[in-house]
Every structure is written in C-alpha cells, then in structure tokens.
C-alpha positions as CSV (number, residue, x, y, z in Angstrom):
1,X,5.2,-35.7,28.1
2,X,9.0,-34.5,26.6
3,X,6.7,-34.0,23.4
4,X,4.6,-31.4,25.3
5,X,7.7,-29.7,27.0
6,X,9.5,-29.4,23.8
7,X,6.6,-27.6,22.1
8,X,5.9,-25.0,25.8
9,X,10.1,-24.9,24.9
10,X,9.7,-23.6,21.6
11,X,6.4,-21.5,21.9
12,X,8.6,-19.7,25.1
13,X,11.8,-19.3,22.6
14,X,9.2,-17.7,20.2
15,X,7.7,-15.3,22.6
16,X,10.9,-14.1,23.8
17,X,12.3,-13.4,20.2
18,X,10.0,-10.5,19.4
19,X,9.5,-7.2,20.8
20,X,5.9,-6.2,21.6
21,X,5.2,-2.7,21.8
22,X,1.6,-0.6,22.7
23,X,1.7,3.1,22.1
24,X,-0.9,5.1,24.7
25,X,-1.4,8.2,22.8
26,X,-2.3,11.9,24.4
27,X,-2.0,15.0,22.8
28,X,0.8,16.0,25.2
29,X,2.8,12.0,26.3
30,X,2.8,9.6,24.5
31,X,3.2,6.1,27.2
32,X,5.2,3.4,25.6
33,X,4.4,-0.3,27.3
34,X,7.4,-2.6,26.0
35,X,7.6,-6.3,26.5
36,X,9.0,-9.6,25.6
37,X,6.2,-12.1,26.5
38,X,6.9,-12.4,30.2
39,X,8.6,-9.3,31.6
40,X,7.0,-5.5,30.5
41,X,8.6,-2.1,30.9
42,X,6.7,1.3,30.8
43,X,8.2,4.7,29.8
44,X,6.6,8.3,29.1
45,X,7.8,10.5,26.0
46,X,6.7,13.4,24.9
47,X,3.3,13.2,22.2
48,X,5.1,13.6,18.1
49,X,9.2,13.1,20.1
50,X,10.4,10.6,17.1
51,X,13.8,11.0,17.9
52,X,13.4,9.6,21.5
53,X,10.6,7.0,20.6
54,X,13.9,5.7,18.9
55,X,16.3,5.6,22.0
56,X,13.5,4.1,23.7
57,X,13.0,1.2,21.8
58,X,16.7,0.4,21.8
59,X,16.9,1.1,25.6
60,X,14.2,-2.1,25.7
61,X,15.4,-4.1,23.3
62,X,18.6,-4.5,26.1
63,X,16.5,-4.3,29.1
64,X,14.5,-6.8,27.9
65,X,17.5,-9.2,26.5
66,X,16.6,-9.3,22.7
67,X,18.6,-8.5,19.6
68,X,19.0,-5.4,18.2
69,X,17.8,-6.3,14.6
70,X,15.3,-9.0,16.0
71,X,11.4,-8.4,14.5
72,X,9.1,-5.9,16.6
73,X,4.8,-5.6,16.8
74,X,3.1,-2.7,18.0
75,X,-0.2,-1.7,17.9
76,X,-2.3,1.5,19.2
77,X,-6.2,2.8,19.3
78,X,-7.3,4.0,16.6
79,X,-8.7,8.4,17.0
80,X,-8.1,11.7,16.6
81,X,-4.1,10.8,15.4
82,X,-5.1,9.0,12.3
83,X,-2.8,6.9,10.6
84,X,0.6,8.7,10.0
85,X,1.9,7.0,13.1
86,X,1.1,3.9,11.4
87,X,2.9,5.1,8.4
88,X,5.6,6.2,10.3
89,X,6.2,3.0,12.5
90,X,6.0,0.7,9.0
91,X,8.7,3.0,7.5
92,X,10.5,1.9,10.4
93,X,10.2,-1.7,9.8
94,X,7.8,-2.1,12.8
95,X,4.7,-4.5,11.9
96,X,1.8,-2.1,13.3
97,X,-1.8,-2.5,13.5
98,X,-4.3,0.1,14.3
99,X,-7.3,-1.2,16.9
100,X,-10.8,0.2,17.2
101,X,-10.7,1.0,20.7
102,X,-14.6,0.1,20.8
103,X,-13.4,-3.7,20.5
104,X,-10.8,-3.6,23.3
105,X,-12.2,-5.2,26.3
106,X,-12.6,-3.4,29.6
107,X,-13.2,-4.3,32.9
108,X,-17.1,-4.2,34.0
109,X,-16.7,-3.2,37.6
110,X,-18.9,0.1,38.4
111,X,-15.9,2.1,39.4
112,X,-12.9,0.7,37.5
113,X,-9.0,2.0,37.8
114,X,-7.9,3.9,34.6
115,X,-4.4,5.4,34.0
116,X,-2.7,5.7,30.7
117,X,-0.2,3.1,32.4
118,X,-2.9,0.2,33.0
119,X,-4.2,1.0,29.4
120,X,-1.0,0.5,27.4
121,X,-0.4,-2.7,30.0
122,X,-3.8,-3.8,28.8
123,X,-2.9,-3.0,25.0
124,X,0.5,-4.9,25.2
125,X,-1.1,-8.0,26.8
126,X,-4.1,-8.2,23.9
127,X,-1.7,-7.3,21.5
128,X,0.6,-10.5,22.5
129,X,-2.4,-12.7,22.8
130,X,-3.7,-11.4,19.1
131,X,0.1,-12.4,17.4
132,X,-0.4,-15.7,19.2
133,X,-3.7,-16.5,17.4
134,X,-6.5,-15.0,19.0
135,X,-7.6,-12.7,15.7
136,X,-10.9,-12.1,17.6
137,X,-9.4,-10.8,20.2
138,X,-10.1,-7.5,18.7
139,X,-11.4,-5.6,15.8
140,X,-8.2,-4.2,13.4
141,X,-8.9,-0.8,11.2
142,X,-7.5,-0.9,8.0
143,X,-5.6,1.5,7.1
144,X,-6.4,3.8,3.8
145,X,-3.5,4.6,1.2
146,X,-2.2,8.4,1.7
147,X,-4.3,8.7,-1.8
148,X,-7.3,7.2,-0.6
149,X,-7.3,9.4,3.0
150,X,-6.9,12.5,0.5
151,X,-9.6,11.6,-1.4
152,X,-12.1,12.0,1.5
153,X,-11.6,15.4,2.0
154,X,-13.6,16.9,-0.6
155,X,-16.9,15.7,0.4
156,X,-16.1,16.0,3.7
157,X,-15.7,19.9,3.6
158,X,-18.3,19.8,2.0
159,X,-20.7,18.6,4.8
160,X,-19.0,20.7,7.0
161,X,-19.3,23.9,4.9
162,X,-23.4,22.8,4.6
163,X,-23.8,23.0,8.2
164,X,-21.7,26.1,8.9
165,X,-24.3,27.6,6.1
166,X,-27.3,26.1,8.3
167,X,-25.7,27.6,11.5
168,X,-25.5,31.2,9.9
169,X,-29.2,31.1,8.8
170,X,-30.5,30.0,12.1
171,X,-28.0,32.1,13.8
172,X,-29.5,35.4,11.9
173,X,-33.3,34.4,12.1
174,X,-33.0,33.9,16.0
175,X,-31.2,37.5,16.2
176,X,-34.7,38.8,14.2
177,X,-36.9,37.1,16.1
178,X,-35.6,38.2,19.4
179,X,-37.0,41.4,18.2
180,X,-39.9,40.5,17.6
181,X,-39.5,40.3,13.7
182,X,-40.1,37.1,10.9
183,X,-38.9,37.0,8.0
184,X,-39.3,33.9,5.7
185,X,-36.1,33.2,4.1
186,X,-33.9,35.9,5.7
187,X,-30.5,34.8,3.8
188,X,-31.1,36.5,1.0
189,X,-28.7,38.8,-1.2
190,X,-31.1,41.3,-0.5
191,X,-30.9,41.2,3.4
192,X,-29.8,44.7,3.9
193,X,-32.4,46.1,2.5
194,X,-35.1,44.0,4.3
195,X,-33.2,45.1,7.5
196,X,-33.6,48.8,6.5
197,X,-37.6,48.4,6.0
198,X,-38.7,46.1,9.2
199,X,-39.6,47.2,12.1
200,X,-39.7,45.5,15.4
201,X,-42.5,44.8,17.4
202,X,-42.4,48.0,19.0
203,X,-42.6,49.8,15.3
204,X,-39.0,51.0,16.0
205,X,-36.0,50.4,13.3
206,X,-33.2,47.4,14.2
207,X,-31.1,48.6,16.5
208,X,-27.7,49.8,15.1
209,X,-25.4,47.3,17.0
210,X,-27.7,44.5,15.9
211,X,-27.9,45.3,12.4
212,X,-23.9,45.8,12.5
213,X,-24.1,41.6,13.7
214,X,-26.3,40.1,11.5
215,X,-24.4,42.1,8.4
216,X,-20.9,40.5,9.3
217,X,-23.2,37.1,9.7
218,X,-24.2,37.5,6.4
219,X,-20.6,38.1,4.8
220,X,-19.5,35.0,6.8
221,X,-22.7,32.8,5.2
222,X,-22.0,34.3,1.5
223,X,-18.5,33.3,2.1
224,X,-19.1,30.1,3.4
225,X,-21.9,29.6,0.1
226,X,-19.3,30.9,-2.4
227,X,-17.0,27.6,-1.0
228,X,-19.8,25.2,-1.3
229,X,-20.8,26.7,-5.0
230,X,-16.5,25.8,-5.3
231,X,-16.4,22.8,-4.2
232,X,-19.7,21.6,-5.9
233,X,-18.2,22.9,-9.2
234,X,-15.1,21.1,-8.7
235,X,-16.9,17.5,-8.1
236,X,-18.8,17.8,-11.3
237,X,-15.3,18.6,-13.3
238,X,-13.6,16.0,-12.3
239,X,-16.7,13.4,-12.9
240,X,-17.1,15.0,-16.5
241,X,-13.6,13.4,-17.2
242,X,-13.5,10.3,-14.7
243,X,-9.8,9.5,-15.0
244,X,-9.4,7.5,-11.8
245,X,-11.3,3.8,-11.3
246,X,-13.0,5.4,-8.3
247,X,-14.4,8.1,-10.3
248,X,-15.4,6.0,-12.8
249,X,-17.5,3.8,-9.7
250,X,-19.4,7.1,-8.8
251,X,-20.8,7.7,-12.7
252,X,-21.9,4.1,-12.6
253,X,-23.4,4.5,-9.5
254,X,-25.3,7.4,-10.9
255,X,-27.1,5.6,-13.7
256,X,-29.2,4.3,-11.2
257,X,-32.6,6.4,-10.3
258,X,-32.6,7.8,-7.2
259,X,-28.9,7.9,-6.9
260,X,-27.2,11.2,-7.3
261,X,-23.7,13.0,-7.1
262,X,-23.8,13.4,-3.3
263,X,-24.8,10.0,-2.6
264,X,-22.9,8.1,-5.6
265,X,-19.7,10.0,-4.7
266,X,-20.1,9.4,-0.7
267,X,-20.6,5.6,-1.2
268,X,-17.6,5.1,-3.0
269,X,-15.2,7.3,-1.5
270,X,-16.2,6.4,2.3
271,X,-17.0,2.8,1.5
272,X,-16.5,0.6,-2.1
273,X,-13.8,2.8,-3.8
274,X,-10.8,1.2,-1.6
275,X,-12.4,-1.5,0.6
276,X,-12.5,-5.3,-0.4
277,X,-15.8,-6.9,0.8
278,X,-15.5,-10.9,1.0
279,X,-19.5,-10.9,1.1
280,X,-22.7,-9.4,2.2
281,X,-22.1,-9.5,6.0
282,X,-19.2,-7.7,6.1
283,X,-20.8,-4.6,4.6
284,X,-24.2,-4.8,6.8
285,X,-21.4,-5.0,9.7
286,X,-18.8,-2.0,8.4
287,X,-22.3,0.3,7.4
288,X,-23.4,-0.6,11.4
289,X,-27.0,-1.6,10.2
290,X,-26.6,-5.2,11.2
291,X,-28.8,-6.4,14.1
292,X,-27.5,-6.8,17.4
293,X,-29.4,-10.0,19.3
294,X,-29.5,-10.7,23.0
295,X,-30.0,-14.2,24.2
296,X,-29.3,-14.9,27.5
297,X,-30.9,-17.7,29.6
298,X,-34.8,-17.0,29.1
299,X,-34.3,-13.3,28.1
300,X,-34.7,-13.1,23.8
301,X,-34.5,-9.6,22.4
302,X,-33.6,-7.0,19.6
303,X,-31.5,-4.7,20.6
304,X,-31.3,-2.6,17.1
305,X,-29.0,-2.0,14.8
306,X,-25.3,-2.2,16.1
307,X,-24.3,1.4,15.1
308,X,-20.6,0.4,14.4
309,X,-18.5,1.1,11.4
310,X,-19.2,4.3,8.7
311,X,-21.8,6.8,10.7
312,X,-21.4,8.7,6.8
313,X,-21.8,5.5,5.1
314,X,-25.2,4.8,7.8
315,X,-26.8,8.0,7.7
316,X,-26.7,8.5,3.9
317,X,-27.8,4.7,2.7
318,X,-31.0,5.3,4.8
319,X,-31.1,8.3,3.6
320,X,-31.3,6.9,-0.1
321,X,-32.9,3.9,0.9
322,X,-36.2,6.6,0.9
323,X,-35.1,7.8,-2.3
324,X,-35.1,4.6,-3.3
325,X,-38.6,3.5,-2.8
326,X,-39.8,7.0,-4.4
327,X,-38.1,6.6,-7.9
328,X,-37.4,3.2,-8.3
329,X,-41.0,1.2,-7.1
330,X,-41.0,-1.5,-9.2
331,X,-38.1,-2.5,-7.9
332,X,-38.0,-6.1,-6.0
333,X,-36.5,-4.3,-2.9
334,X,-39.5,-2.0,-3.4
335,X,-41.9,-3.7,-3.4
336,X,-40.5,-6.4,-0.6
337,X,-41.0,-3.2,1.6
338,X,-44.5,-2.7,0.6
339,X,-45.4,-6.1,1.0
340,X,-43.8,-6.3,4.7
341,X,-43.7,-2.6,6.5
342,X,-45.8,-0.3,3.9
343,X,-48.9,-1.8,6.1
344,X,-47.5,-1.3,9.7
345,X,-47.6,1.9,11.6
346,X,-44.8,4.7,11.7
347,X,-42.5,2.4,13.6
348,X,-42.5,-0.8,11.3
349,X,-42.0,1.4,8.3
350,X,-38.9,3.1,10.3
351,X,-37.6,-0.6,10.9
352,X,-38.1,-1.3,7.3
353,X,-36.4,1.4,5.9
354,X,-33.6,-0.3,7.5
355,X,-33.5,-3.5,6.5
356,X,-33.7,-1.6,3.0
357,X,-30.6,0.7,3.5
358,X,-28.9,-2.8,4.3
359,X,-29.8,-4.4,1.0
360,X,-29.4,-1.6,-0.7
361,X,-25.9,-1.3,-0.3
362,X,-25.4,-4.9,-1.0
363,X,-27.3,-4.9,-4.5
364,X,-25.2,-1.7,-4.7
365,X,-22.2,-3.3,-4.0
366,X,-22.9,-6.6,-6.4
367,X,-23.7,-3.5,-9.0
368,X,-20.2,-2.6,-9.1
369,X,-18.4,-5.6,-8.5
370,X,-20.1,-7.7,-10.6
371,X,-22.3,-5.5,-12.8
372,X,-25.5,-7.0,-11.4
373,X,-28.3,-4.5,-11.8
374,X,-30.7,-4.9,-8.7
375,X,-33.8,-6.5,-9.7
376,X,-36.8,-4.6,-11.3
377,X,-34.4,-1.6,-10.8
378,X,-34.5,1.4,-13.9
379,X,-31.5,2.8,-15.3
380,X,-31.4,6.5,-16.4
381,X,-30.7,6.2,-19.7
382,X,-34.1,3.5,-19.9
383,X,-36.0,5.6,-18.3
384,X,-35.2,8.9,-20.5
C-alpha cells in the first residue's frame, strides 16, 4: 500500500514539474491552453504575436506554480501554418510535436459543442496523456528539414502550372463553342489567325469583345507554358549533374522501365528522399493504399483503401503502377496481376491496380535501400 502511494507521489511530483502547452491556431488568434497536469489556463493572442506568446508563457509558468527554467511540451495540428511554428518553438527550447488533426479524437454526438477553447482543452489533455505513454494516442507528422521542405517546391509548381495550362485551354474552347464554333486544338501559336478566319454558326465573324478575351487568355496560357518549359529545363540540369544523394535516388529510380523524370523525381522528393521506413507497412500506410477492415460483431467488410498519408505520393504510384504493367510484363508483380485481376471485370482490375501501386512502392523502396532489383524487372540500359 505505502509502495503504491509513493509511486501516485512521484508520478503527481512529475506531472506538476512540466509545463504543457496546446497552440489553437487561426489566421487571426491564436488560443493558448496552459497547464500543469491538474489545473489549465486559457488565453487569446493575436495569430504570428511572438513577442506576447512570450509574456504568456511566463504569466503561466507563475499562475500555475512552476519554475521559470523548468522543461515545457507543446504540441498543435498540423495545416495550412506548416512547420515554422515548430521551428520556432524548438529554437526556443520548447519540445514540440506537430499532430495530424485526422488522428485527434472527437466526440461522436450528432450535434457536438466546438469552440477554439474546448479544442485547445482537448489538445492539452491528449497532449498530457501522450507524454505519459499513450504514443497511440495520436498520429505525430514529422517534420521535414528547411532543405527538404524547399526541395518540394519545384515539382510542386510544376503541377500547379500544368493545371493552370489545362484551365486556359478549356477556358478558351468553351468561349468558342458558345458560339457555336470547334476547333480541335485551339491553343495553338497560331490562334489569331484561326480567330480571324472562323465564323460562328450564324456565318458572322467573332465578336470584337470576345476575340479581345480569348487573346489575353492566350498570352496568360503562353506565359504560363514558357514557366513549365523553365521549370522542366531546370529539373533535367540539375539531374545531368546529381550532386545531392536525393538526386542521385531519382537517376536510379529512372533506370527502371516505366519510370520517368516526373514520377522518379515525385517519389523521392515527397516520399524516400528524407523519410526512414522501418518496413513495408509503414509505406502502404504513409502512401494511404492500405486496406481499412471493419469487423464488428457479425458485420465483416472492406471498406477500401484508407486514403491517409501522401495524396501526391497515391495518385502518382497508381498512376505508374499502369505504366508498370505496360513496359515491364515479365515482371513477377506483372504477371501476379494477370494471374489474379487481368481475368475479372473492370472493377477487379481497378482493385488490382491497387494492390500493385502498393507493392510497387515497396520493391521500389527495397530498390534503393538495398539495391534489390524487383523481380523479373528490366533495366534501361539491358533493354537498349
């Protein structure tokens, strides 16, 4: 008994030593919920106010009876303020960790209360649960290096800039087809002059105004494709001299048939360039293309994929997973397909695919770590 009281003595001492601290963000407060194991305190700054995010921690530090130097954890939801808060608060000397707000658990009444209040409450509570050894309380992001964040950015423009290009063309062919007029393959350098020679459905010219629109459309497009053309050029320099070990991944990625620049360079940046995978599991679950069971009393069923993690990382594997099948089909992962979905109607082949984007990335993660060629699978260089 005085063995069990000494140890709820000491676990109490522990608790009341460390300041716990759960950041609410907005783009305009910021709610700070404060507490010391057993009492909390709540206050509002404004959103990016460093300088008073100071004076508020030493404000709770006395209200809340600990020492001035003692050790302090926070922790807020990971979104649209990335990580320099994190990098801020460990410059400090505050032990942070970032949370994928998916993970946090929520009440499952129909109509629930929700104030930034009861949300930093509920993030200083899990967070003071999670120090006191419930890791699966929650899911915790890691945090990329400033060099590894930057190196996202290219590709990412990238598929930004592709879809602003899409949006142009679509935007100019629905102005020409309002008028009755089709033209295959509008976004050409020669648009103007196509403009001058159609004639809408009535036989009459383009309208002035309208033809004044879809020119400006077409400077904005030809900008937009000169970036791309940029940015395209740029990638290729820097993989003709692959100084950085990331770099270096994405050419030895590309060896592979059916793996190209866009691909090779996506997977490593987003995923296997600064990521350390403990095993196969952990990369079906980060890519989101593990299954999700429910099995509850006499119900048994598949609820799909989970859909967590990379939606780049996703999209793109099953993407190659396609490519996959086309240029490398001798391939064991081939021809496990064939064997088990090629047979099956439009839905067992769209489940396949997959279960092959998931072991794709796998054999393409045992590819670089261990330089473990997937099996049956044809180099470039072989193949030439």
């Amino acid at each position: 008994m005085k063995k069990d009281q000494s140890a709820k003595g000491k676990r109490t001492v522990r608790a009341h030593t460390i300041l716990y601290l759960a950041i609410e963000l907005s783009n305009t407060k910021w709610k700070l919920a404060f507490s010391n194991g057993s009492k909390n305190r709540f206050v509002t700054i404004d959103a990016r106010d460093l300088n008073r995010f100071h004076r508020k921690v030493d404000e709770a530090r006395k209200r809340l009876e600990l020492a001035s130097n003692g050790q302090i954890m926070s922790c807020y939801e990971a979104g649209r303020d990335g990580f320099w808060i994190h990098r801020f608060l460990t410059d400090e000397g505050i032990e942070n960790i970032v949370v994928d707000s998916a993970s946090i658990e929520v009440n499952r009444r129909h109509r629930r209360a929700k104030t930034d209040r009861l949300d930093a409450g509920k993030l200083v509570s899990m967070l003071i649960r999670y120090i006191g050894g419930e890791k699966k309380l929650w899911a915790v992001v890691r945090v990329p290096s400033v060099a590894d964040e930057d190196a996202r950015h290219l590709h990412r423009e990238l598929k930004v800039l592709k879809r602003e290009k899409t949006m142009h063309c679509s935007r100019i062919s629905g102005l020409l087809v309002q008028q009755g007029i089709h033209i295959k393959n509008p976004c050409r350098r020669n648009l103007s002059k196509i403009l001058s020679s159609v004639r809408c459905w009535n036989g009459q010219p383009v309208p002035a105004e309208l033809s004044i629109r879809i020119d400006r459309e077409f400077e904005r497009l030809q900008m937009v494709t000169e970036q791309i053309k940029f940015l395209e050029k740029e990638r290729e320099m820097r993989l003709k001299d692959p100084k950085t070990i990331n770099l270096q991944q994405i050419v030895k990625l590309q060896r592979l048939r059916g793996i190209g620049t866009q691909s090779s360079w996506l997977f490593v940046m987003e995923f296997f360039g600064w990521r350390q995978f403990r095993n196969r599991r952990e990369i079906a679950a980060l890519s989101g293309l593990a299954p999700t069971p429910y099995d509850s009393g006499s119900r048994t069923r598949d609820q799909g994929i989970s859909k967590a993690g990379n939606p780049r990382v996703r999209t793109m594997s099953i993407e190659i997973a396609w490519a996959w099948l086309r240029f490398q089909p001798e391939s064991k992962l081939s021809r496990w397909f064939e064997e088990r979905f090629a047979a099956g109607g439009k839905r067992m082949r769209r489940i396949g695919i997959v279960a092959v984007a998931r072991r794709l990335l796998i054999d393409l993660w045992r590819y670089l770590e261990k330089d473990i060629v997937p099996e049956g699978a044809v180099l470039k260089c072989e193949h030439s």
